[in-house]
C-alpha positions in Angstrom: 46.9 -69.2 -17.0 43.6 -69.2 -18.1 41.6 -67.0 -15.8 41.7 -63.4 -16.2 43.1 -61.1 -13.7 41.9 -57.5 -12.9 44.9 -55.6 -13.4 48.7 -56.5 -14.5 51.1 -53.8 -13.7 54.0 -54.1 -15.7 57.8 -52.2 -14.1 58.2 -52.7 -10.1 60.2 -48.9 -9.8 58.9 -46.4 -7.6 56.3 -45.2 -10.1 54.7 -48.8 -10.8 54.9 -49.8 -7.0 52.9 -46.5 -5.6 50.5 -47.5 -8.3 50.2 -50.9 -6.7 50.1 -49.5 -3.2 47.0 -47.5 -4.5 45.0 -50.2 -6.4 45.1 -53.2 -4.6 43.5 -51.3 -2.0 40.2 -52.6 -3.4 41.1 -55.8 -2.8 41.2 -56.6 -6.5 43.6 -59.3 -8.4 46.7 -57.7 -9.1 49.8 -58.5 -10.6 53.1 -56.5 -10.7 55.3 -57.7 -13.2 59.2 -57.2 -12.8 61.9 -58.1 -15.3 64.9 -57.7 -13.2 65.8 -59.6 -10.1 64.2 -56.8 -7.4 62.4 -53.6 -7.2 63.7 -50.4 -8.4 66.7 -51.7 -10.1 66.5 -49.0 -12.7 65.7 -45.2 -13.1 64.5 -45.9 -9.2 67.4 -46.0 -7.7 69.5 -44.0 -9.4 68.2 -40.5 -8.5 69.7 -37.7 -6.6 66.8 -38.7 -4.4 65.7 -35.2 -4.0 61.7 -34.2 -3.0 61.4 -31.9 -5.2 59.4 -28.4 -4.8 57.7 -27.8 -8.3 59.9 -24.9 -9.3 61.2 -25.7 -12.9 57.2 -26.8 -14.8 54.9 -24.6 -16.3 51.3 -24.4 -13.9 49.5 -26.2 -16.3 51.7 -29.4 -16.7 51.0 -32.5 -14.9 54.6 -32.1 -13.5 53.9 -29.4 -11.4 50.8 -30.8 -10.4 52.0 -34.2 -9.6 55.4 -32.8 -7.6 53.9 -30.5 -5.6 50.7 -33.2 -4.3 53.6 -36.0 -3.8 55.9 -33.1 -2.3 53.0 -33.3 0.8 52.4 -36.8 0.8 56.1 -37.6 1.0 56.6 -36.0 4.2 53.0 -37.1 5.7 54.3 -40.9 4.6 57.6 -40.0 6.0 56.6 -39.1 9.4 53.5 -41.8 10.3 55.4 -44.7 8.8 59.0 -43.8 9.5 60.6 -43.3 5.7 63.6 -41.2 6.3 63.2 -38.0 4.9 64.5 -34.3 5.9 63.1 -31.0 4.5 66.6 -29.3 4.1 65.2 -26.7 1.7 66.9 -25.8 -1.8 69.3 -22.6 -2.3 69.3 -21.6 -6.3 72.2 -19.3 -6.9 73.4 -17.3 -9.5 77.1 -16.3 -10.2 76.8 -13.6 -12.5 74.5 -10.9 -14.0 73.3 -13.1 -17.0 72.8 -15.6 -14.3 71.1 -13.6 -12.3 68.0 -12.9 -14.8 67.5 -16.7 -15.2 67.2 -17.3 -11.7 64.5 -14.1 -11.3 62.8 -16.0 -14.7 62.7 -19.3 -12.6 61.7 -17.8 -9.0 58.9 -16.3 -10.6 57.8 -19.5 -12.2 57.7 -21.4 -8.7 55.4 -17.9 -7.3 53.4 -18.8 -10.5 52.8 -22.0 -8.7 52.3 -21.0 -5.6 55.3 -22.2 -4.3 56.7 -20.3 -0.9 60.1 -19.1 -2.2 61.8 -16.4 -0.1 64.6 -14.3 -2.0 68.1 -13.8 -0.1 70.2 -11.3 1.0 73.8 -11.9 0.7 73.9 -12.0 5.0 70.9 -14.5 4.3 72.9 -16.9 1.9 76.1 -16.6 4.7 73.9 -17.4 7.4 72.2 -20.4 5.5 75.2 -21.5 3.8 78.5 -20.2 4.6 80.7 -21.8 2.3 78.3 -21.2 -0.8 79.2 -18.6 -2.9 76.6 -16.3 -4.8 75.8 -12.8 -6.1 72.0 -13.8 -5.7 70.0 -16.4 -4.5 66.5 -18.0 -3.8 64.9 -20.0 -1.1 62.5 -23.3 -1.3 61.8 -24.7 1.8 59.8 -27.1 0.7 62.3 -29.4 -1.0 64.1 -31.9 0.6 65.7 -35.4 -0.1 64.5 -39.0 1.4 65.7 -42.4 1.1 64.2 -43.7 -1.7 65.0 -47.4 -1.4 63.0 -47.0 2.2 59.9 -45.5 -0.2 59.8 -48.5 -2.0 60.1 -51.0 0.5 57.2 -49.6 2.3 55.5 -49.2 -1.1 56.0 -53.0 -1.9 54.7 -53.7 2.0 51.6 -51.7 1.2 50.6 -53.5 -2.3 50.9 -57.1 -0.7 49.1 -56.3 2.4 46.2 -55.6 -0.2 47.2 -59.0 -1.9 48.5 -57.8 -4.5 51.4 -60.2 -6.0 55.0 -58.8 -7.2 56.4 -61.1 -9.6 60.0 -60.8 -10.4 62.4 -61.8 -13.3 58.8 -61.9 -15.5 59.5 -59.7 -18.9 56.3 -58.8 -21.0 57.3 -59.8 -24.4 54.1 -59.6 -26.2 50.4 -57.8 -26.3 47.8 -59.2 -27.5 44.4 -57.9 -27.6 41.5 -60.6 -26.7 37.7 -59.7 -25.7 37.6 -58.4 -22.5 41.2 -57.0 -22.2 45.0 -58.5 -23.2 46.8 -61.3 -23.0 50.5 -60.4 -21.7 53.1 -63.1 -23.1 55.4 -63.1 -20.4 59.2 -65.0 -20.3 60.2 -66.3 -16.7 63.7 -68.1 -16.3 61.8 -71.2 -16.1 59.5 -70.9 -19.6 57.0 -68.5 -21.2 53.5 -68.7 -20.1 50.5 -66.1 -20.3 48.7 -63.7 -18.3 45.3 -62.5 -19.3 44.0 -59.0 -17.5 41.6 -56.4 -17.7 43.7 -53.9 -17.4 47.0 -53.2 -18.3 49.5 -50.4 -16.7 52.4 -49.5 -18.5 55.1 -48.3 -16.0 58.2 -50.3 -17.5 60.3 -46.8 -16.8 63.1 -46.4 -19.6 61.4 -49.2 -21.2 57.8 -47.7 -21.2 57.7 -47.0 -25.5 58.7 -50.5 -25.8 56.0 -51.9 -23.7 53.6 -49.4 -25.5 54.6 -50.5 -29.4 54.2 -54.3 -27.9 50.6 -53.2 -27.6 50.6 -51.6 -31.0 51.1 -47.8 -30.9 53.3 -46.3 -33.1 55.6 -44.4 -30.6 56.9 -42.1 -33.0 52.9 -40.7 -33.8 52.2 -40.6 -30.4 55.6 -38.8 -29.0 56.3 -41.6 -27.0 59.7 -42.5 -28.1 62.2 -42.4 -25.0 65.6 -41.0 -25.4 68.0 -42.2 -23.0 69.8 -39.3 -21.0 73.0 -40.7 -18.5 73.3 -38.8 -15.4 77.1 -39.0 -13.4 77.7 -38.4 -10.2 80.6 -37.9 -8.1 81.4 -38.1 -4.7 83.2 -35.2 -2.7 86.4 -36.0 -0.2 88.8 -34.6 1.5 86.9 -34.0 4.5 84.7 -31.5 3.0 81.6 -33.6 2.6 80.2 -32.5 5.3 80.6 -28.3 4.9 76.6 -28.0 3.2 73.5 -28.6 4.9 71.5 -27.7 2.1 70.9 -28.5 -1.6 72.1 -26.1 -3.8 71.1 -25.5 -7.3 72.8 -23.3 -10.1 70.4 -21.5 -12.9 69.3 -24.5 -15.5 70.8 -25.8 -17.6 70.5 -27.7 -21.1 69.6 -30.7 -19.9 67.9 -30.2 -17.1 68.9 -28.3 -13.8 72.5 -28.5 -14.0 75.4 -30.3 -11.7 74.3 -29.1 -8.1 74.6 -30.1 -4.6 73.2 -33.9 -4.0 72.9 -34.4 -0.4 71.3 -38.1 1.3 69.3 -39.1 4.2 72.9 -38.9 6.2 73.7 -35.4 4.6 76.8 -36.7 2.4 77.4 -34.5 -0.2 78.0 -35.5 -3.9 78.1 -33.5 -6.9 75.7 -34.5 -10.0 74.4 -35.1 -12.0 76.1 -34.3 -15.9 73.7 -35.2 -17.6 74.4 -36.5 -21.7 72.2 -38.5 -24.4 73.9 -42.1 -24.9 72.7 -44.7 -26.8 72.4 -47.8 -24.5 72.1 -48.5 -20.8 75.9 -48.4 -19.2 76.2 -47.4 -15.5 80.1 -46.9 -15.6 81.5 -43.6 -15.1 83.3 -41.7 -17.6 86.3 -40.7 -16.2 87.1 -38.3 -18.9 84.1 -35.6 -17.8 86.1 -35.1 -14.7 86.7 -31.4 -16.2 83.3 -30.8 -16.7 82.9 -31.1 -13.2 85.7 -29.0 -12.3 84.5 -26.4 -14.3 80.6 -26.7 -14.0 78.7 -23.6 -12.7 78.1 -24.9 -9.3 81.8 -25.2 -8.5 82.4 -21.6 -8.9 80.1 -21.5 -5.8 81.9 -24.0 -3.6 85.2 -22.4 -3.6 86.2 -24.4 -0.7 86.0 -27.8 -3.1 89.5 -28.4 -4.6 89.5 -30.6 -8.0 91.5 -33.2 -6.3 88.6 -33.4 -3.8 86.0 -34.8 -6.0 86.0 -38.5 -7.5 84.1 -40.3 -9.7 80.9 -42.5 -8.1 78.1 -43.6 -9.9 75.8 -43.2 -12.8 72.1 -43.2 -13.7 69.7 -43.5 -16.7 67.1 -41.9 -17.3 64.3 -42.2 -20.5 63.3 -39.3 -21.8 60.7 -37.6 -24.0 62.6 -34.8 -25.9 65.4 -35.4 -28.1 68.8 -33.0 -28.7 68.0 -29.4 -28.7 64.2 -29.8 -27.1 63.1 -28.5 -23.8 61.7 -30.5 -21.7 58.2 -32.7 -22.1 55.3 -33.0 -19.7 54.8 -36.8 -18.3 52.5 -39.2 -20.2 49.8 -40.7 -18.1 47.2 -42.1 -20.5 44.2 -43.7 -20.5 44.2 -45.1 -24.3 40.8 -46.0 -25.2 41.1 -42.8 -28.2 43.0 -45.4 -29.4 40.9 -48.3 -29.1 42.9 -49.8 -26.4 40.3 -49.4 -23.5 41.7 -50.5 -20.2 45.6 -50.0 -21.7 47.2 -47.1 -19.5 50.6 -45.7 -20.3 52.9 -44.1 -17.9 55.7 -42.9 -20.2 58.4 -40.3 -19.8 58.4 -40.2 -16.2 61.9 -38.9 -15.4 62.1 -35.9 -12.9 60.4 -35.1 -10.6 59.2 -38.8 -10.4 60.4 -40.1 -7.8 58.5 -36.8 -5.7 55.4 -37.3 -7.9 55.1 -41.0 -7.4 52.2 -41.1 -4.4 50.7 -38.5 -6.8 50.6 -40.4 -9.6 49.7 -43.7 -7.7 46.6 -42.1 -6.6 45.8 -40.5 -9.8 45.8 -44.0 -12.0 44.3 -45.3 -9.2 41.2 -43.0 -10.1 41.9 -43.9 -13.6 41.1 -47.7 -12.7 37.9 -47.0 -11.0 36.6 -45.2 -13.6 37.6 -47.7 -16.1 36.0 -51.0 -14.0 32.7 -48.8 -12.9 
């Protein structure tokens, strides 16, 4: 095509469509380019689907600033446009001493955020959850979980309301630069054709450095190289899924916060997820981590979960800035004009809490956009 759009948006998961939502509000031409057959075919919807409080992130990090703002609009979009979402609360327990101090080190870091987290008593932690087993334990009751599929349906709604189109099975292949913005080379089933915009937005999720090194940023450099971190789940029987009303967290871990207490919108309990760096994208579960599970931290806490009750269910990939043996990285939303790409915005490394920070995030590149077409 040889007209030149306003803004292509390239990766339809939760992150790229609250962006849409947000910058087709001006009425402006937008495109949202998809590769797969449907939204949120990805990292989306894959998640423990947890709204997450802001606990883990240091004050300063976009993390914590993005989680806890999208932590408030979650539940404000729940309840005026009917997304289903329930503040349960979090309970982070610890089962021993050495526990213990990492769980103080970590309530103290949500304080430092102004988080209101409320320590309990061991009557507390009975009362709460009776079956959860703990020699000390935490409070957030401002986490929760939502159905995330229901969030990006209503996000989707929202962006074409404001015209803004969603164009599936449309892979960006190539970047070009040309006066005035880039030209997108973009393969449908049909044929290849081109898109020419003013701006681009890079929120292709585990595929985000890709998109970024199409446009001709050396990944490496800039830190942007994604890792690819595989997340299993599995599902918990023999009647007992039911027995916990809340989610429950154990004291991090290496990876991330550990196997813990999924619950969803119908307060089915599943345990997950394990989280381990693979190579490429592969949703089966490996059966052979079953005793990881059966001997994870958390379980120590639900006594009343046999190993025969558990059973493998699903799997999820996320793409992730730090490699083996790093702690964890601060998201990447970028304006790149310092590197003469004015108008190119990266959204890279967007793995937890991104799913909580998405409204966030939508609203902040949304701000980002205006600035750049004043």
């Amino acid at each position: 095509m040889s007209e030149i759009i306003d803004i292509a948006i390239i990766g339809a998961g939760v992150t790229g469509l609250a962006i849409a939502s947000e910058v087709a509000r001006k009425g402006r031409d937008i495109y949202l380019l998809e590769k797969n057959d449907t939204f949120g075919q990805e990292q989306s919807s894959r998640s423990s689907e947890v709204i997450h409080a802001g606990i883990y992130y240091s004050p300063d990090s976009l993390k914590t600033r993005f989680c806890i703002e999208g932590n408030r609009l979650l539940y404000e979009m729940g309840n005026k446009h009917g997304i289903r979402c329930i503040r349960c609360g979090k309970i982070f327990i610890a089962g021993n001493d050495e526990e213990a101090e990492m769980l103080e080190d970590l309530y103290y870091n949500g304080i430092n955020n102004g988080l209101p987290l409320r320590i309990l008593s061991q009557a507390e932690l009975h009362n709460k959850e009776p079956y959860v087993k703990g020699i000390a334990a935490f409070f957030s009751p401002a986490s929760g979980i939502i159905d995330s599929h229901a969030l990006m349906r209503y996000f989707v709604l929202k962006a074409r309301e404001n015209e803004a189109r969603i164009v599936y099975r449309a892979e960006v292949t190539g970047i070009e630069k040309i006066p005035g913005g880039y030209r997108l080379q973009v393969n449908y089933p049909d044929g290849e054709d081109f898109l020419d915009t003013r701006i681009v937005i890079n929120c292709a999720g585990i595929y985000s450095d890709r998109i970024a090194e199409l446009a001709g940023i050396d990944i490496d450099s800039a830190g942007y190289r994604l890792y690819f971190t595989k997340g299993e789940f599995y599902s918990v029987g023999g009647g007992k899924n039911r027995m916990i009303n809340t989610l429950v967290y154990p004291t991090p871990q290496h990876l991330g916060p550990g196997i813990h207490v999924c619950l969803d919108v119908e307060k089915r309990l599943r345990l997950g997820p394990l989280f381990s760096y693979v190579d490429q994208v592969d949703y089966a579960v490996d059966e052979s981590n079953r005793s990881i599970f059966e001997e994870s931290t958390i379980m120590k806490s639900l006594p009343f979960i046999a190993p025969e009750d558990i059973a493998p269910e699903s799997a999820g990939i996320m793409g992730v800035l730090y490699s083996h043996g790093e702690g964890i990285n601060d998201f990447v939303v970028r304006h790149e004009d310092a590197r003469r790409l004015p108008g190119f915005i990266n959204l890279i490394g967007i793995d937890s809490p991104g799913l909580t920070a998405s409204p966030a995030i939508g609203k902040y590149v949304a701000e980002m956009v205006n600035e750049i077409l004043r």
